[in-house]
N, C-alpha and C positions, 0 to 999 in steps of 0.2 A: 958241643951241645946241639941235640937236633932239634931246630924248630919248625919243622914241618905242619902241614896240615890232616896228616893222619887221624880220622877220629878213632878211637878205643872202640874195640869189639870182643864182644864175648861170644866165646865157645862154651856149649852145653852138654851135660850127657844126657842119657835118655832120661834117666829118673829126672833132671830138673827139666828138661822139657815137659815130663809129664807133668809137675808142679808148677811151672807156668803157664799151662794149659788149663789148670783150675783156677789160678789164679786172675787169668783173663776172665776166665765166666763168671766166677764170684765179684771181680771189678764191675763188669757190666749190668749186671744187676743190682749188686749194693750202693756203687760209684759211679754210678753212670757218667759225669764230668770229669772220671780222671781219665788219664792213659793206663796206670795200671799201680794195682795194689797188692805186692807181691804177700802170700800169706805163709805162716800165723801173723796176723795182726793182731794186737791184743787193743782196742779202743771202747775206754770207759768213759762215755758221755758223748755217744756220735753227734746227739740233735743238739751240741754247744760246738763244732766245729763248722766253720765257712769257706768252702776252697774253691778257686778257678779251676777253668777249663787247662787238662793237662800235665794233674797231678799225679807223680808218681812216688809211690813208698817202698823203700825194701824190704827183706824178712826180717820178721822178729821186730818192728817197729811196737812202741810202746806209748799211747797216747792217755793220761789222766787227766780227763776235762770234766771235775768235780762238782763245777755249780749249774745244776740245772732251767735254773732262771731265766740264764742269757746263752749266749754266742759269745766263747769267750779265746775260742783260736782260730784265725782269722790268716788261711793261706792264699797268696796270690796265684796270678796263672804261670802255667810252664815251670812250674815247681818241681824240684827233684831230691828226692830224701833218700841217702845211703841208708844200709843192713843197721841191726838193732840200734836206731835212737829213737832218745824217750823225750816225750814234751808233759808238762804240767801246765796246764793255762786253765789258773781258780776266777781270774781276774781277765788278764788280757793280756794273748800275746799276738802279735799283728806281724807279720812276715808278707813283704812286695812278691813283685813278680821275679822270675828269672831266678829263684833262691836255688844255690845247687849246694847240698847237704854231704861231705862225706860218711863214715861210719862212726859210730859208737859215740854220738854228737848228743848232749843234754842241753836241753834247754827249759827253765822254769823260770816262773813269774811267781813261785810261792817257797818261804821257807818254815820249818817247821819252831815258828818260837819267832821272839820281837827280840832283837840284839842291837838297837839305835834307842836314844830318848834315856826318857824319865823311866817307862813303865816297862822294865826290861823281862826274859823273861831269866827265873832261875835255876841256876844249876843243878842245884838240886831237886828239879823237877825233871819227872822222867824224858827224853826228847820227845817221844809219841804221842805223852800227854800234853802238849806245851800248844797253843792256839796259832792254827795255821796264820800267816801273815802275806796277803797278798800285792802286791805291786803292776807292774808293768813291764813289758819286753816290746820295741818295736824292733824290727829290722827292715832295713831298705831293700830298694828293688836291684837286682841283678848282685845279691850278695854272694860269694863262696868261703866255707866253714869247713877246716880240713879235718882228719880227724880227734876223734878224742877230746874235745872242746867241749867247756865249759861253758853257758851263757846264764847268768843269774838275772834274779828280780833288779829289777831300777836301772833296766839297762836301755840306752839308744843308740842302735848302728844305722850308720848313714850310707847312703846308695853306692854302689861299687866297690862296697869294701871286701879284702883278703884276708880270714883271719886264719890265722895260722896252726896247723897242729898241737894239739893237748894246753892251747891257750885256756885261761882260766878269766873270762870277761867281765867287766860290768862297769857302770857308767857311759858316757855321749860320748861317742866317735861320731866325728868329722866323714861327709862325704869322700870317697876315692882315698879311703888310706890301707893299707897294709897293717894287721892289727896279731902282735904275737906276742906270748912271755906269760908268768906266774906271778903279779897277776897283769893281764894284758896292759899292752901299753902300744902307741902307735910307732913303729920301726920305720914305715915308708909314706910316702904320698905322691900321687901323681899329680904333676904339673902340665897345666895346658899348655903352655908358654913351650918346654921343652919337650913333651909328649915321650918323658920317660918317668920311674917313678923313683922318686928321689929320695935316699937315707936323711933321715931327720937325727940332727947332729946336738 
């Protein structure tokens, strides 16, 4: 196993050169506070989104930020968001600093239809027709989201957490844990005491 300190570098061809070359000018004009906003971007509801200095998105990113009222996604600084993921934030989704995003990453704070309680909705109502239900999403500071993850409404992650490829998440994790499975569940956690991160038995 190598554990060096090599960071990851990409090599380009001229055509994606030339399309980061747009996409820098169009950052700095539309984004001026991010690093860079690789496009198509598809973003419906810019003036409900809040982001630090530092933000960067890949292509094909998909943002539906549907209530015009408020400020309803709320990214920290030095933020990094892999190729095609999609965010819904009807309500609030609040994401710290350091958040590093791999690809094809969902995260919503809304689902379509009330499936808890008394007032549920019905089946036999069509899904599209059925009243959006919105909730909350925080995630903590210096999180990493591998790919294909799932993050749903009523959820809280706590700072330094790992969650794991094609996890399916939702409810309160714990600071500094390791977070994987269908549907997620905490696998590791890091100890100060031994400054390794330890399988939860």
């Amino acid at each position: 196993m190598y554990s060096g300190k090599t960071k990851y570098k990409n090599r380009y061809s001229l055509f994606e050169l030339f399309t980061l070359g747009v996409s820098v000018l169009l950052t700095k004009v539309f984004y001026p506070k991010a690093k860079l906003i690789s496009y198509p971007v598809y973003m419906r509801g810019k003036n409900s989104i809040e982001y630090g200095n530092g933000l960067s998105i890949g292509y094909g990113c998909r943002f539906d930020l549907i209530n015009p009222e408020k400020k309803t996604l709320f990214i920290g600084e030095n933020c990094e968001i892999g190729d095609y993921c999609h965010f819904v934030a009807t309500n609030e989704v609040r994401i710290g600093k350091n958040f590093l995003c791999a690809s094809k990453v969902f995260i919503s704070d809304t689902n379509h239809g009330n499936y808890r309680g008394e007032t549920c909705s019905l089946p036999s109502d069509p899904p599209k027709e059925r009243n959006l239900i919105s909730d909350s999403v925080f995630i903590g500071d210096n999180v990493w989201v591998g790919d294909n993850v799932v993050i749903l409404p009523v959820t809280k992650i706590g700072n330094g957490c790992v969650i794991g490829a094609n996890a399916v998440v939702s409810g309160v994790f714990e600071d500094n844990c390791i977070i994987a499975g269908i549907p997620a569940k905490v696998i590791k956690k890091y100890s100060i005491n031994t400054r390794k991160w330890e399988k939860i038995i």
